[in-house]
C-alpha positions as CSV (number, residue, x, y, z in Angstrom):
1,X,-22.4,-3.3,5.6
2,X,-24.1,-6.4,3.5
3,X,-25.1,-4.3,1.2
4,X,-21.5,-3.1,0.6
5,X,-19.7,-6.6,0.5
6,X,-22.0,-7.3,-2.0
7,X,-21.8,-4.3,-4.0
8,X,-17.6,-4.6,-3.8
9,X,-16.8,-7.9,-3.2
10,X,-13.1,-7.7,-4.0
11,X,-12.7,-4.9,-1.5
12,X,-14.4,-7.3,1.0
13,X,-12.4,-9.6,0.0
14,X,-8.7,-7.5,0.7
15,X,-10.2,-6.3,4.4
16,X,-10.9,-10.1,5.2
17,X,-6.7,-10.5,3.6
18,X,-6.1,-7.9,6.1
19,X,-7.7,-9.8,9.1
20,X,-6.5,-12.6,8.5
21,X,-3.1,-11.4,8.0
22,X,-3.0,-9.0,11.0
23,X,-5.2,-11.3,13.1
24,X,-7.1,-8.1,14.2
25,X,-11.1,-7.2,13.3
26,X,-12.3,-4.8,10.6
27,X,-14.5,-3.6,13.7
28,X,-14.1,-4.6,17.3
29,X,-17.5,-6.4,17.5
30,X,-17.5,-8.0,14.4
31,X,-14.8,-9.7,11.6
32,X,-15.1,-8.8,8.0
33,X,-15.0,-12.6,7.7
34,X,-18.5,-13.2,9.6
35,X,-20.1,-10.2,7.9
36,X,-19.1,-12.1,4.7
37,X,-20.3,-15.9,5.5
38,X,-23.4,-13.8,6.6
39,X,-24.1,-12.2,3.7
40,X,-23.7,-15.3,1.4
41,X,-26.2,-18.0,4.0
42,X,-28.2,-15.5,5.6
43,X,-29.7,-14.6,2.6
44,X,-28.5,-11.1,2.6
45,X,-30.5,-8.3,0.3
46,X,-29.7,-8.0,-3.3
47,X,-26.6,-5.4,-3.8
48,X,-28.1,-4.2,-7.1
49,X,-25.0,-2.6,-8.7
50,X,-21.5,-4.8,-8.1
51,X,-19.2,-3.0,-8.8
52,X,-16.1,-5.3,-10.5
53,X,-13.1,-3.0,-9.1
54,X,-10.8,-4.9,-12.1
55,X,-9.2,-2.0,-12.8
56,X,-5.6,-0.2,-12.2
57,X,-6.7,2.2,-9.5
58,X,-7.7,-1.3,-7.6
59,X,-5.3,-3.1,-8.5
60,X,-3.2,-0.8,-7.1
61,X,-4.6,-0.2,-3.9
62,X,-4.3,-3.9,-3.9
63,X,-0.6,-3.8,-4.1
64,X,-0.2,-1.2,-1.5
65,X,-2.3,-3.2,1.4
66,X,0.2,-5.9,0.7
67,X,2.9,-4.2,0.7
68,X,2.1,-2.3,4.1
69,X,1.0,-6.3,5.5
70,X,4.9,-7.1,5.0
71,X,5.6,-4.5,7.5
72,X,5.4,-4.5,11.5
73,X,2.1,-3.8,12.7
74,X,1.3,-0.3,13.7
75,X,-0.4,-2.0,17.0
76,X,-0.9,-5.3,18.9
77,X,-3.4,-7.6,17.1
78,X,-7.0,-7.4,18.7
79,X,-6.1,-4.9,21.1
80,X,-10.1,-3.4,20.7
81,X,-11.8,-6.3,20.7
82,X,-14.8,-7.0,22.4
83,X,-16.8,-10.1,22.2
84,X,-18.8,-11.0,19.2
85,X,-21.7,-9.4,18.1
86,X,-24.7,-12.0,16.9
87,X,-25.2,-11.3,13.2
88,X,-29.1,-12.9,13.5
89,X,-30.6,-14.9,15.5
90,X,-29.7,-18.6,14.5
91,X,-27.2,-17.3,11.9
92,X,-26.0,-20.2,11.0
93,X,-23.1,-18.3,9.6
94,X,-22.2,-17.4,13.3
95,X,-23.5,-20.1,15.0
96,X,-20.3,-21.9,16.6
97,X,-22.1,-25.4,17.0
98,X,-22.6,-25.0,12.7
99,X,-20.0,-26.9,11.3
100,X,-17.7,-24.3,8.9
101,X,-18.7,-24.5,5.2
102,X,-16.5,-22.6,3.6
């Protein structure tokens, strides 16, 4: 999963849209948003290829997620969630004592 918000950031980036705006997880141990913060702190492994996703096939797809997040949700908002999974031990990216640096 780090390996693949690094590699497509911007498609990282519209799941976390998606959480935020739904209020619900990309899985029901963890948020996209953690597995994000952890990859920039924790010192994730290098992604190698990014790929820049700038084009209209994105772009697109973009459009489409926001469109369907102007809609009713299909289901209640964290309806499978279960509690949080540590990301590492000590994360500080998960740590809840660690003040928020973003």
């Amino acid at each position: 999963m780090l390996l693949s918000i690094g590699r497509r950031p911007r498609l990282a980036d519209l799941y976390a849209e998606v959480e935020q705006a739904r209020g619900d997880s990309f899985r029901a141990d963890w948020r996209i948003t953690d597995l994000i913060r952890h990859a920039e702190q924790c010192g994730a492994p290098s992604p190698g290829v990014i790929c820049p996703d700038d084009g209209p096939e994105f772009t697109a797809l973009e459009e489409q997620v926001r469109a369907a997040l102007q809609r009713k949700p299909r289901k209640e908002p964290d309806l499978a969630r279960r509690d949080r999974r540590v990301l590492c031990e000590g994360c500080a990216a998960h740590n809840p004592t660690t003040p928020d640096l973003s």
